[in-house]
C-alpha positions as a Markdown table, in Angstrom:
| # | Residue | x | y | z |
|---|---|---|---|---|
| 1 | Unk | 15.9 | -7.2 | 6.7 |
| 2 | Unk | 13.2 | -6.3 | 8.9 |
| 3 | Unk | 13.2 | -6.6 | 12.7 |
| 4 | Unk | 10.5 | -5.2 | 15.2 |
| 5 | Unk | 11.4 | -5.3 | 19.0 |
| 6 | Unk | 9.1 | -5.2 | 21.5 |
| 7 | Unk | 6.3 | -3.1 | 19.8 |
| 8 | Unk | 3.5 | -1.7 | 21.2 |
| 9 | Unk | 0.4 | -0.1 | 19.0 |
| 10 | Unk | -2.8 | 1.7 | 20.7 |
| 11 | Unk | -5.9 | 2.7 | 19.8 |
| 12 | Unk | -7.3 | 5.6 | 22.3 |
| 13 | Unk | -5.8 | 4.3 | 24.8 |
| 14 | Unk | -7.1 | 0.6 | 24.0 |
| 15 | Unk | -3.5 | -1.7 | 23.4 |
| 16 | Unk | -3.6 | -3.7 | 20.0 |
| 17 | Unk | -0.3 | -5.2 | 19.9 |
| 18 | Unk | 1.6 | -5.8 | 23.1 |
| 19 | Unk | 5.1 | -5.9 | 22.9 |
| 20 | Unk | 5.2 | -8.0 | 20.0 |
| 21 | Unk | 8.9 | -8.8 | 18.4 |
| 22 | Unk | 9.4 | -10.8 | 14.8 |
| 23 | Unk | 11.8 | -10.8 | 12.4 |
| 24 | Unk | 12.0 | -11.1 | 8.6 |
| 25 | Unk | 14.9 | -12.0 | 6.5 |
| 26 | Unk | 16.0 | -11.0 | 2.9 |
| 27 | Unk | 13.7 | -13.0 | 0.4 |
| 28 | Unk | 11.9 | -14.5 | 2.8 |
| 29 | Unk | 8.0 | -15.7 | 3.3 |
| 30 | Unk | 6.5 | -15.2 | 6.3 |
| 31 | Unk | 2.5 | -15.8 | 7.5 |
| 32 | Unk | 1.0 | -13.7 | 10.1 |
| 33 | Unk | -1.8 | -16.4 | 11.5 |
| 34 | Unk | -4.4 | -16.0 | 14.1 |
| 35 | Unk | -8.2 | -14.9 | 14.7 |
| 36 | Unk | -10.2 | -12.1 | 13.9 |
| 37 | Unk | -9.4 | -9.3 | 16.2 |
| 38 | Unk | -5.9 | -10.7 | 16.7 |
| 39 | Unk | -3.9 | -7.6 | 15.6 |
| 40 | Unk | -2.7 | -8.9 | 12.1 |
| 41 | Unk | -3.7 | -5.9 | 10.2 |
| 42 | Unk | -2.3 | -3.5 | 13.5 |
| 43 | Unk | 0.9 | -4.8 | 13.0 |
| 44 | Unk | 1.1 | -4.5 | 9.1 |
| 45 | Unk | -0.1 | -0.9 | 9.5 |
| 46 | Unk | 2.0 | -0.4 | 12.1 |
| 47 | Unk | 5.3 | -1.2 | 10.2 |
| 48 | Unk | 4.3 | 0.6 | 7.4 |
| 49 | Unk | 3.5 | 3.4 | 9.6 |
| 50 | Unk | 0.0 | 4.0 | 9.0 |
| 51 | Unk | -0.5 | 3.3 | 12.9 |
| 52 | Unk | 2.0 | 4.9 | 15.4 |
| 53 | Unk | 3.9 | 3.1 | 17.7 |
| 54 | Unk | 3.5 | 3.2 | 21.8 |
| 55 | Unk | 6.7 | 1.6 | 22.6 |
| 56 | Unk | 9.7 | -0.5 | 20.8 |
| 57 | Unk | 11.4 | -0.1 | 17.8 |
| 58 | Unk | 11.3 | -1.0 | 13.9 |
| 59 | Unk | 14.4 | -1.6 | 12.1 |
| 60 | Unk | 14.5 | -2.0 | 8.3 |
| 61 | Unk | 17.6 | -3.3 | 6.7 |
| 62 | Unk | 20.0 | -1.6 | 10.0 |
| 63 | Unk | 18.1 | 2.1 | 9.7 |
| 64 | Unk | 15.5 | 2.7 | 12.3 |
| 65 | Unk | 12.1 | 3.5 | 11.1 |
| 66 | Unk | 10.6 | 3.6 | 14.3 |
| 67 | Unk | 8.9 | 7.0 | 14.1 |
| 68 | Unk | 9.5 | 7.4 | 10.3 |
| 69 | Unk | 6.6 | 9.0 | 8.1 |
| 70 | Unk | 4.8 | 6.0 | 6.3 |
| 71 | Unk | 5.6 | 8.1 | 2.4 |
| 72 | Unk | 9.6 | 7.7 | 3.8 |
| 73 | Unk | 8.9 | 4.1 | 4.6 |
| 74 | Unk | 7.2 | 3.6 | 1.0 |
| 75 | Unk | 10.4 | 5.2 | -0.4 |
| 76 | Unk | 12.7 | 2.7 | 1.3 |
| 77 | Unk | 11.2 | -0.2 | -1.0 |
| 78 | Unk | 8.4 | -0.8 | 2.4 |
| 79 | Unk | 5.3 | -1.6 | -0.1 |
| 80 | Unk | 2.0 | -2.4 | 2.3 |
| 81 | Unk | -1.4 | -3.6 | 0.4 |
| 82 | Unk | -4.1 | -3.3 | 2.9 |
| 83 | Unk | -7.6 | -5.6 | 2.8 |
| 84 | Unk | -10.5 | -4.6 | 0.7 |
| 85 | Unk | -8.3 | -4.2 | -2.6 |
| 86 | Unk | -8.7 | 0.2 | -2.3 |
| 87 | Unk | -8.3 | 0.7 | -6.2 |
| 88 | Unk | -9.6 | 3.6 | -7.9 |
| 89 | Unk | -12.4 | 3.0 | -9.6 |
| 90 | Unk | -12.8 | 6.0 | -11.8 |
| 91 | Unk | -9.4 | 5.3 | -13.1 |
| 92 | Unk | -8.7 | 2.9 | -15.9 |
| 93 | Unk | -6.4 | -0.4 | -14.8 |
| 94 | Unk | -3.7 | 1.3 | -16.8 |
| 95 | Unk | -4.1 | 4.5 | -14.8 |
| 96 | Unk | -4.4 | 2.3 | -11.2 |
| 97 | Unk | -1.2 | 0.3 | -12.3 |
| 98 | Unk | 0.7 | 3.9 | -13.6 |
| 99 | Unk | 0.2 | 5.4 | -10.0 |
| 100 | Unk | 1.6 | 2.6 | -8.3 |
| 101 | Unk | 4.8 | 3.9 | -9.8 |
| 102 | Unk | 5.9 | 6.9 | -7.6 |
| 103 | Unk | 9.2 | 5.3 | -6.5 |
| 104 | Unk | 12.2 | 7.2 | -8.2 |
| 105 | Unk | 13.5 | 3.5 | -8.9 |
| 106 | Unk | 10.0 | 2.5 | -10.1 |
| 107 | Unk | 9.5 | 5.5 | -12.5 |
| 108 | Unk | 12.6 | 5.4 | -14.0 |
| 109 | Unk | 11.6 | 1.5 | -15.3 |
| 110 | Unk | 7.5 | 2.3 | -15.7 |
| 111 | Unk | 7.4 | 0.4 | -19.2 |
| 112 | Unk | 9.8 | -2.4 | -18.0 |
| 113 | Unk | 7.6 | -3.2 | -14.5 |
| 114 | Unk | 4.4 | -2.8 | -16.4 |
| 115 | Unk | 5.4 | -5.2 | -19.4 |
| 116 | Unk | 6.2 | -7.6 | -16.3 |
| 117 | Unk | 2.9 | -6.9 | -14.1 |
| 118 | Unk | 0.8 | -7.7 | -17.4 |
| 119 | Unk | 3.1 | -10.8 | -17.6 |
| 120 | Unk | 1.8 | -11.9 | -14.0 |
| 121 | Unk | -1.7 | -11.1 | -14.7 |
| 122 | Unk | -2.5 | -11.3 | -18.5 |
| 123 | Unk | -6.2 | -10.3 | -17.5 |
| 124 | Unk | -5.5 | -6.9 | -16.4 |
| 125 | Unk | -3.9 | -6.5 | -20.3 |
| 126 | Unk | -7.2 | -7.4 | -21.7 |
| 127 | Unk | -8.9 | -4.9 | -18.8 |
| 128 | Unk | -6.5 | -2.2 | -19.6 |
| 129 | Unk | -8.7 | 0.5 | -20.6 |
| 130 | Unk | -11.7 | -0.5 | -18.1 |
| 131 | Unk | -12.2 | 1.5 | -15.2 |
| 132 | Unk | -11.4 | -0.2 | -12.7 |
| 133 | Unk | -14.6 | -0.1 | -11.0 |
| 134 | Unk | -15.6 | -2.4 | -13.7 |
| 135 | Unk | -13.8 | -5.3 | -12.4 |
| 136 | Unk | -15.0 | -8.1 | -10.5 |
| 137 | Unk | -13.7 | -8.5 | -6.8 |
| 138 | Unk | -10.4 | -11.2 | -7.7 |
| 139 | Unk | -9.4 | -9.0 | -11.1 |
| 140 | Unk | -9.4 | -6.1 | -8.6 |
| 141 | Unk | -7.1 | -7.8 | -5.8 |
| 142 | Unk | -5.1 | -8.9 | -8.6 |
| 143 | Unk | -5.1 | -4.8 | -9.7 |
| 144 | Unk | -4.4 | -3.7 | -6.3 |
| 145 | Unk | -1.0 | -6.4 | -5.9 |
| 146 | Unk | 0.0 | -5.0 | -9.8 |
| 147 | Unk | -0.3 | -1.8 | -8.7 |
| 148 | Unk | 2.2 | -2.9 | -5.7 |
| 149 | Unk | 4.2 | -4.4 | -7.9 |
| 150 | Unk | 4.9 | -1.2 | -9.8 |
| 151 | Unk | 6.7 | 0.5 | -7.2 |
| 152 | Unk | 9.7 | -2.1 | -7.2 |
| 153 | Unk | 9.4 | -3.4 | -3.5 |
| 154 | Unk | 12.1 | -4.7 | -1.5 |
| 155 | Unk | 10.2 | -6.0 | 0.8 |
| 156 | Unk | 6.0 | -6.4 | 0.5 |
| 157 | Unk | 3.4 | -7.0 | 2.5 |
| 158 | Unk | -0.6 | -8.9 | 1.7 |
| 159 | Unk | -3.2 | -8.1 | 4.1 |
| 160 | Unk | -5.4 | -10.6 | 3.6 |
| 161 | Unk | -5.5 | -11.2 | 0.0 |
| 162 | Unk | -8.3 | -13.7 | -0.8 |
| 163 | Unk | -11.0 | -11.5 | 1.9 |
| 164 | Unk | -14.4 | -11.5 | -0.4 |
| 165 | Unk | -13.4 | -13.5 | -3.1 |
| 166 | Unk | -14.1 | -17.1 | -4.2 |
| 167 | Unk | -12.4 | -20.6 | -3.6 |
| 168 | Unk | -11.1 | -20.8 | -7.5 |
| 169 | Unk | -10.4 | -17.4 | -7.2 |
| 170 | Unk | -8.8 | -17.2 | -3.7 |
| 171 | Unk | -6.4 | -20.3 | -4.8 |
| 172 | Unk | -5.7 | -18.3 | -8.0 |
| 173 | Unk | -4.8 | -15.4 | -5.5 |
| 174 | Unk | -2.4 | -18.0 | -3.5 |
| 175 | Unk | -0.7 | -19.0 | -7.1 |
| 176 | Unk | -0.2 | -16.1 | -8.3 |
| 177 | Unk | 1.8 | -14.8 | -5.0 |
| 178 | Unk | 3.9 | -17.7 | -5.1 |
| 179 | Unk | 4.9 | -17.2 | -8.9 |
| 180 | Unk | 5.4 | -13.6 | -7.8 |
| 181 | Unk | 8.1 | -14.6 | -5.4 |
| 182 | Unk | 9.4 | -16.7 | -7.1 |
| 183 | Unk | 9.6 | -14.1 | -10.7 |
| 184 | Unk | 10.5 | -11.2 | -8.5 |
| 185 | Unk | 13.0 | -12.4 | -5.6 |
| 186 | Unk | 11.7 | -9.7 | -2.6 |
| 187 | Unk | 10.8 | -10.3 | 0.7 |
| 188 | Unk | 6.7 | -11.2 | 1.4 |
| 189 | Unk | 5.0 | -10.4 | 4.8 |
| 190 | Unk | 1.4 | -12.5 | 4.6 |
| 191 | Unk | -1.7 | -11.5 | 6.8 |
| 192 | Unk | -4.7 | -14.3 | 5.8 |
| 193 | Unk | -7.2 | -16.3 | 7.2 |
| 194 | Unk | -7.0 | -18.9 | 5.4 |
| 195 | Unk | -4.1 | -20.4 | 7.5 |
| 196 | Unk | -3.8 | -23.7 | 5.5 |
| 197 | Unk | -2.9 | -21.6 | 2.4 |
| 198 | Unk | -0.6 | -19.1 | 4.7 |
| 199 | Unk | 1.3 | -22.1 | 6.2 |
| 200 | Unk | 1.6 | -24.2 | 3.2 |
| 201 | Unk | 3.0 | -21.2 | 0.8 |
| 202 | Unk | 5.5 | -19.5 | 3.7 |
| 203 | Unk | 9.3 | -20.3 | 5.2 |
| 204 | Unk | 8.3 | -19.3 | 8.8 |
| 205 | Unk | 5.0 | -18.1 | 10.5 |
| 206 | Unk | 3.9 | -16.1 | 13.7 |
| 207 | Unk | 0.8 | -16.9 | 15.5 |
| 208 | Unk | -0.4 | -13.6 | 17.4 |
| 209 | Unk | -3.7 | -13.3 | 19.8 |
| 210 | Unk | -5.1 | -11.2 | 21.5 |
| 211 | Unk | -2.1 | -8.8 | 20.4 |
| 212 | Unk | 0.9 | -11.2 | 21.3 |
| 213 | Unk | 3.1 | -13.3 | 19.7 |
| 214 | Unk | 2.1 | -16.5 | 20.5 |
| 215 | Unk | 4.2 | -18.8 | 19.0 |
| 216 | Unk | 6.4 | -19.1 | 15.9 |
| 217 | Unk | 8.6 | -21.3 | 13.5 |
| 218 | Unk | 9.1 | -23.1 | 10.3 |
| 219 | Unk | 6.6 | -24.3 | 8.0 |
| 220 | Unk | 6.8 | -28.0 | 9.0 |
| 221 | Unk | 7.3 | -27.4 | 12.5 |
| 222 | Unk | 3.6 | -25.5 | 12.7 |
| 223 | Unk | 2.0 | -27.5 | 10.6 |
| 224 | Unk | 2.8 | -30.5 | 12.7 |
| 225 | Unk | 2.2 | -28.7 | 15.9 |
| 226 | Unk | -1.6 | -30.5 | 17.1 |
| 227 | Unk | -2.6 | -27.1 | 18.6 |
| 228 | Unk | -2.0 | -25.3 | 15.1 |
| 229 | Unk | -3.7 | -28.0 | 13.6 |
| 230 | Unk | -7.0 | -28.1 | 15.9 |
| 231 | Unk | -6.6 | -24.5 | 16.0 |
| 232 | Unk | -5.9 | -23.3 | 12.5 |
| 233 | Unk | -5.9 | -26.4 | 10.4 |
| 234 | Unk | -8.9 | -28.0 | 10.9 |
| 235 | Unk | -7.6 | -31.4 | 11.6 |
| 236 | Unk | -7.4 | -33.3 | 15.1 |
């Protein structure tokens, strides 16, 4: 579904991803894993095309989107929720969750998706009418993923989901994705912090520093790597 060759992002002039290549497949989970400063939020901007690329290419489902305008990318089912949840907080959760809807395929079905967003998160249904500046931090990332939801994505992408917010409500966050994916059969593109809950929810991972893809595979095969788990894991 989703392959990126070789990609390059700057910032004046400074490089934040070099030459980094992954791929994602239809339905599947992948984790982005690695430090602060690493590039993980570079690279989900950069395939969403909020940041432009240097060099390499992005292909999504055969078409490439390369040097495609980020509202083209959003049309294409290519449905990016950045860190620090970004609601509107003059706007009612109703009016947050009606917005996310600007997909021809999403506004044709508004009632349908909304009926099953309020399924996922019953406490936005009680919060309907609040504004959602009202909310506390984990009701808002929950608004900010409905409010994804909405647009019917094909293929989704969390950058870093449970920034801010409690344990409880961090491992809410976690249970919640998984029931999403499970519910809603799309493709999920993680960027978190929390690498335990990262590798234990995901298919495959990448582990990128300093910009570069550092190494990558299956669930079990990371987990069980001692460097991942010294590194990332906590454990010796």
């Amino acid at each position: 579904m989703l392959e990126v060759k070789e990609v390059t992002t700057e910032y004046s002039g400074m490089k934040a991803l070099h030459g980094v290549s992954m791929t994602l497949r239809e339905d599947e989970f992948v984790s982005i894993v690695g430090p602060n400063g690493a590039g993980k939020s570079t690279l989900l901007k950069t395939i969403s095309g909020t940041a432009k690329v240097s060099s390499g290419e992005i292909y999504f489902t055969g078409t490439d989107i390369t040097h495609m305008k980020a509202y083209k990318r959003t049309g294409l089912g290519i449905i990016h929720i950045p860190e620090g949840r970004r609601v509107f907080p003059s706007l009612t959760v109703l009016e947050n969750l009606e917005i996310g809807a600007y997909r021809p395929e999403a506004r044709d079905s508004v009632d349908k998706n909304l009926e099953t967003v309020l399924n996922i998160f019953p406490v936005l249904k009680k919060r309907s009418k609040q504004p959602a500046g009202t909310l506390s931090g984990g009701e808002q990332q929950m608004l900010a993923i409905g409010r994804g939801l909405m647009s019917m994505p094909r293929f989704l992408m969390l950058d870093e989901p449970s920034l801010g917010l409690s344990p409880v409500m961090a491992d809410l966050i976690f249970e919640t994705i998984m029931n999403i994916r499970q519910r809603l059969k799309f493709s999920i593109l993680l960027v978190e912090q929390r690498a335990v809950e990262a590798l234990e929810f995901c298919d495959r991972a990448y582990i990128l520093e300093s910009g570069k893809i550092t190494m990558s595979g299956d669930r079990a095969t990371l987990v069980g790597n001692p460097m991942i788990q010294k590194a990332y894991l906590g454990t010796m």
